[in-house]
PASEBA-1860 file (N, C-alpha, C; in nm, 3 decimals):
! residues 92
1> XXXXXXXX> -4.245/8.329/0.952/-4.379/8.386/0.945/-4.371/8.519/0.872 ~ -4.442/8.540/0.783/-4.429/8.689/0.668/-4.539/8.741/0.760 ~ -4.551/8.865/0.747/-4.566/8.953/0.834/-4.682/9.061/0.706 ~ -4.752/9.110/0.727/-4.823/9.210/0.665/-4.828/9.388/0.702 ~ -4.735/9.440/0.733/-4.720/9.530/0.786/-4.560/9.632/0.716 ~ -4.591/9.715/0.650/-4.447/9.755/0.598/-4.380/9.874/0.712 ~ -4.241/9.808/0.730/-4.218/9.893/0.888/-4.159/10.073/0.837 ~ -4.142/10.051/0.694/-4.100/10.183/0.647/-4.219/10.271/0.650
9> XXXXXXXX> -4.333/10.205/0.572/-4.420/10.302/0.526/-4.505/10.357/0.618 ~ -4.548/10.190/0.756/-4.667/10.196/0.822/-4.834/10.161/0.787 ~ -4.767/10.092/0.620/-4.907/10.084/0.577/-4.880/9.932/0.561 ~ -5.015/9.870/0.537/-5.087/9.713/0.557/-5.157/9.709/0.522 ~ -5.123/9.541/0.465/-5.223/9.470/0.328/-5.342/9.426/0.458 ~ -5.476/9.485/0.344/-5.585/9.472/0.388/-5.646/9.423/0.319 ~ -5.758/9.285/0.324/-5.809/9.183/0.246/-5.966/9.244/0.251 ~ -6.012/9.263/0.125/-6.142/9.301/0.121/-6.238/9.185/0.093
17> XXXXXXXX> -6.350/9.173/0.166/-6.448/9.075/0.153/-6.599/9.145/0.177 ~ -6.696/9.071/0.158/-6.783/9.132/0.141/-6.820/9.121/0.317 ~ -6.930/9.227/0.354/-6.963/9.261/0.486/-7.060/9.183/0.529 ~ -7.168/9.120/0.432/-7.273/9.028/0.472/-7.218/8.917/0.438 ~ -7.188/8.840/0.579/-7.167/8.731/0.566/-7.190/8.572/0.520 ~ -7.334/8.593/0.565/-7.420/8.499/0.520/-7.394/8.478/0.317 ~ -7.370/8.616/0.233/-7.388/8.609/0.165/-7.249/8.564/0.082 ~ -7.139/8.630/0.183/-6.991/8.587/0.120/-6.984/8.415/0.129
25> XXXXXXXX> -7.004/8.363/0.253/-7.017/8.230/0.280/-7.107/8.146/0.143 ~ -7.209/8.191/0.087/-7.273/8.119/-0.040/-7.155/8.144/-0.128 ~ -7.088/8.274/-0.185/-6.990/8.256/-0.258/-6.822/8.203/-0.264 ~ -6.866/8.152/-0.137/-6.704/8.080/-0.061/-6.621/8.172/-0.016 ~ -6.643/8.250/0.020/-6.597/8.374/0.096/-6.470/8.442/0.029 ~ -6.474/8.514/-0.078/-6.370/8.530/-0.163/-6.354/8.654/-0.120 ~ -6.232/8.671/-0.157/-6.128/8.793/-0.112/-6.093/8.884/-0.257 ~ -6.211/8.967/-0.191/-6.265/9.065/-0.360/-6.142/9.155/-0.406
33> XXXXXXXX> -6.051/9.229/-0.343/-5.961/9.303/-0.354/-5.833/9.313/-0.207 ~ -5.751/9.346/-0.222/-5.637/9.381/-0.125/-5.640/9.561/-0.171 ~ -5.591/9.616/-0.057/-5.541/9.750/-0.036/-5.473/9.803/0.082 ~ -5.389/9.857/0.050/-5.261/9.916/0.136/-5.289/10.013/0.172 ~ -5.316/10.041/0.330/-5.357/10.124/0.403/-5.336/10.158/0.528 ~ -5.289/10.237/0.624/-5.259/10.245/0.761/-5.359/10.200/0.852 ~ -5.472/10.161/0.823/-5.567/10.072/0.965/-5.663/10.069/0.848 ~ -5.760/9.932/0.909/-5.880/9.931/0.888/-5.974/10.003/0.831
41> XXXXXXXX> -6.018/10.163/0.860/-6.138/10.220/0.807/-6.072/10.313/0.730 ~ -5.869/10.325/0.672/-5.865/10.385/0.580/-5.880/10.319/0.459 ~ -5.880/10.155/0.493/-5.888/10.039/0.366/-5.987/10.009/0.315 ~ -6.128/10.051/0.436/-6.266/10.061/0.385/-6.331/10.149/0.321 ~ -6.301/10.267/0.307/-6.290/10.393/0.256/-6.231/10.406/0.146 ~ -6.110/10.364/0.069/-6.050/10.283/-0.003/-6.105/10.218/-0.132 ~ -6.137/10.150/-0.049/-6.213/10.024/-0.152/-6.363/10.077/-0.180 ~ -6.394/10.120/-0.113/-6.544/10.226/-0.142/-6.539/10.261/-0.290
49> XXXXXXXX> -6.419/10.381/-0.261/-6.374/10.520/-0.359/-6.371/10.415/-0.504 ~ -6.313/10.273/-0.494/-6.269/10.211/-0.571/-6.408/10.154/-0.655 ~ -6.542/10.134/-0.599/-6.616/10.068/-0.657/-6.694/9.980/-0.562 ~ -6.610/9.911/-0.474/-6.633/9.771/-0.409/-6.774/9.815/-0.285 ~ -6.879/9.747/-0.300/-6.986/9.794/-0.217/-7.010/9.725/-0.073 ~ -7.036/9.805/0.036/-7.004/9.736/0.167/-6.871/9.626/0.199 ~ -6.780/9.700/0.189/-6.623/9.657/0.216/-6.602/9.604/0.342 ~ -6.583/9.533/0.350/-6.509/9.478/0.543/-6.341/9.441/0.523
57> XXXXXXXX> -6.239/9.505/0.569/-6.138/9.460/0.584/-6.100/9.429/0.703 ~ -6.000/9.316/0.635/-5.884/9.228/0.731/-5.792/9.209/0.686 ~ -5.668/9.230/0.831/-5.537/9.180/0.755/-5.493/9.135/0.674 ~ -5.439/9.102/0.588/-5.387/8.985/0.495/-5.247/8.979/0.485 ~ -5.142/8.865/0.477/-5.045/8.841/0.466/-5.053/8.900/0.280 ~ -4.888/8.913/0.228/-4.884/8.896/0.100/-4.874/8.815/0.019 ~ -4.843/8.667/0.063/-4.888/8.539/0.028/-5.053/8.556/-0.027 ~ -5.144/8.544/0.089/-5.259/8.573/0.101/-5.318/8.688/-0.015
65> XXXXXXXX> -5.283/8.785/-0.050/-5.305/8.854/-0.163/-5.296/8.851/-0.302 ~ -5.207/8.712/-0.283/-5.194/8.658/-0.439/-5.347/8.615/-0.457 ~ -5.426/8.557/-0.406/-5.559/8.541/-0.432/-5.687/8.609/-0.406 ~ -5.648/8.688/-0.431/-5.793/8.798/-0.475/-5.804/8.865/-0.577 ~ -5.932/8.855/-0.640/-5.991/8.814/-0.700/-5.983/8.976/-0.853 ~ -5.932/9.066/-0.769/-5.892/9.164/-0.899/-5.779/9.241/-0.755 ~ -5.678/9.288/-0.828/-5.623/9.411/-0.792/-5.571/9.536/-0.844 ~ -5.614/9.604/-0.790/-5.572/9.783/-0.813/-5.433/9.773/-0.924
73> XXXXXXXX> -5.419/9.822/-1.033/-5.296/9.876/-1.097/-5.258/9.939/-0.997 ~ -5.103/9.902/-1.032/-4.975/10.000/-0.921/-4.942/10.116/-1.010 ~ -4.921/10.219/-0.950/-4.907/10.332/-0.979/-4.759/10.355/-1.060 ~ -4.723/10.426/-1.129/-4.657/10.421/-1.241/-4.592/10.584/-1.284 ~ -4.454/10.569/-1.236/-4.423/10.706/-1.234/-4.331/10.732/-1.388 ~ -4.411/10.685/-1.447/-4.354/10.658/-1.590/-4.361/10.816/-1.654 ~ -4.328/10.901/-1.742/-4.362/11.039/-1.778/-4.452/10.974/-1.895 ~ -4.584/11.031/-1.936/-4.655/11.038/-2.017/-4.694/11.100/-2.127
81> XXXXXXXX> -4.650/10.997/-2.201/-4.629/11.064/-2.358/-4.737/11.102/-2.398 ~ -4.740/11.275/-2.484/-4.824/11.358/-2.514/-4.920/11.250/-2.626 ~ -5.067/11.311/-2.598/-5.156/11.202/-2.708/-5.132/11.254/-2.843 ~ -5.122/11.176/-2.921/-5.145/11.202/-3.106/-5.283/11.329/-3.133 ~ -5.200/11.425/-3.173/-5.318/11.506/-3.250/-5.369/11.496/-3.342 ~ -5.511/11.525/-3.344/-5.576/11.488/-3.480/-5.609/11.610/-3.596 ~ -5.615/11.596/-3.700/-5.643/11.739/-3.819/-5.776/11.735/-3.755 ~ -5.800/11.890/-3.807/-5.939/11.946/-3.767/-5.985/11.941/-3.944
89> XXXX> -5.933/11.886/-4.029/-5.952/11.922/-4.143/-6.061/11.817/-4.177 ~ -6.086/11.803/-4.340/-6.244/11.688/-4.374/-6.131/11.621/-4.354 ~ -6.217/11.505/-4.390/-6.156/11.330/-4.413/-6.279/11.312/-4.508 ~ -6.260/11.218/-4.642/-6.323/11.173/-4.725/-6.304/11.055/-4.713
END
């Protein structure tokens, strides 16, 4: 049994769906986003900040997260190469 809970971090995959039910049920109840979070109303809060309107989370295995429906870019501790400068001069 995979487990949803990371015992290092303390944080857990949380399955975002929509809060009106009636209305997720017409769309087959899809699992709009996942987010990693220490309980419940920090994953709703979360997904807020993110866009997602009236959020309800639930657990989710990470099996279970392969199917939803967009997820968050992972963060990327890559160093970031300075942007191309442009002349302030004409262009013809």
């Amino acid at each position: 049994m995979s487990t949803n809970v990371s015992a290092a971090s303390g944080q857990q995959l949380w399955g975002i769906y929509y809060t009106d039910r009636e209305y997720a049920r017409l769309l087959g109840d899809p699992l709009r986003t996942v987010i990693e979070a220490p309980n419940k109303q920090a994953a709703e809060e979360a997904a807020g900040k993110l866009g997602f309107e009236s959020p309800w989370a639930h657990p989710v295995t990470a099996e279970q997260a392969r199917y939803a429906l967009w997820l968050p870019q992972q963060k990327r501790h890559q160093r970031q190469l300075p942007a191309r400068k442009h002349s302030h001069g004409m262009h013809v």
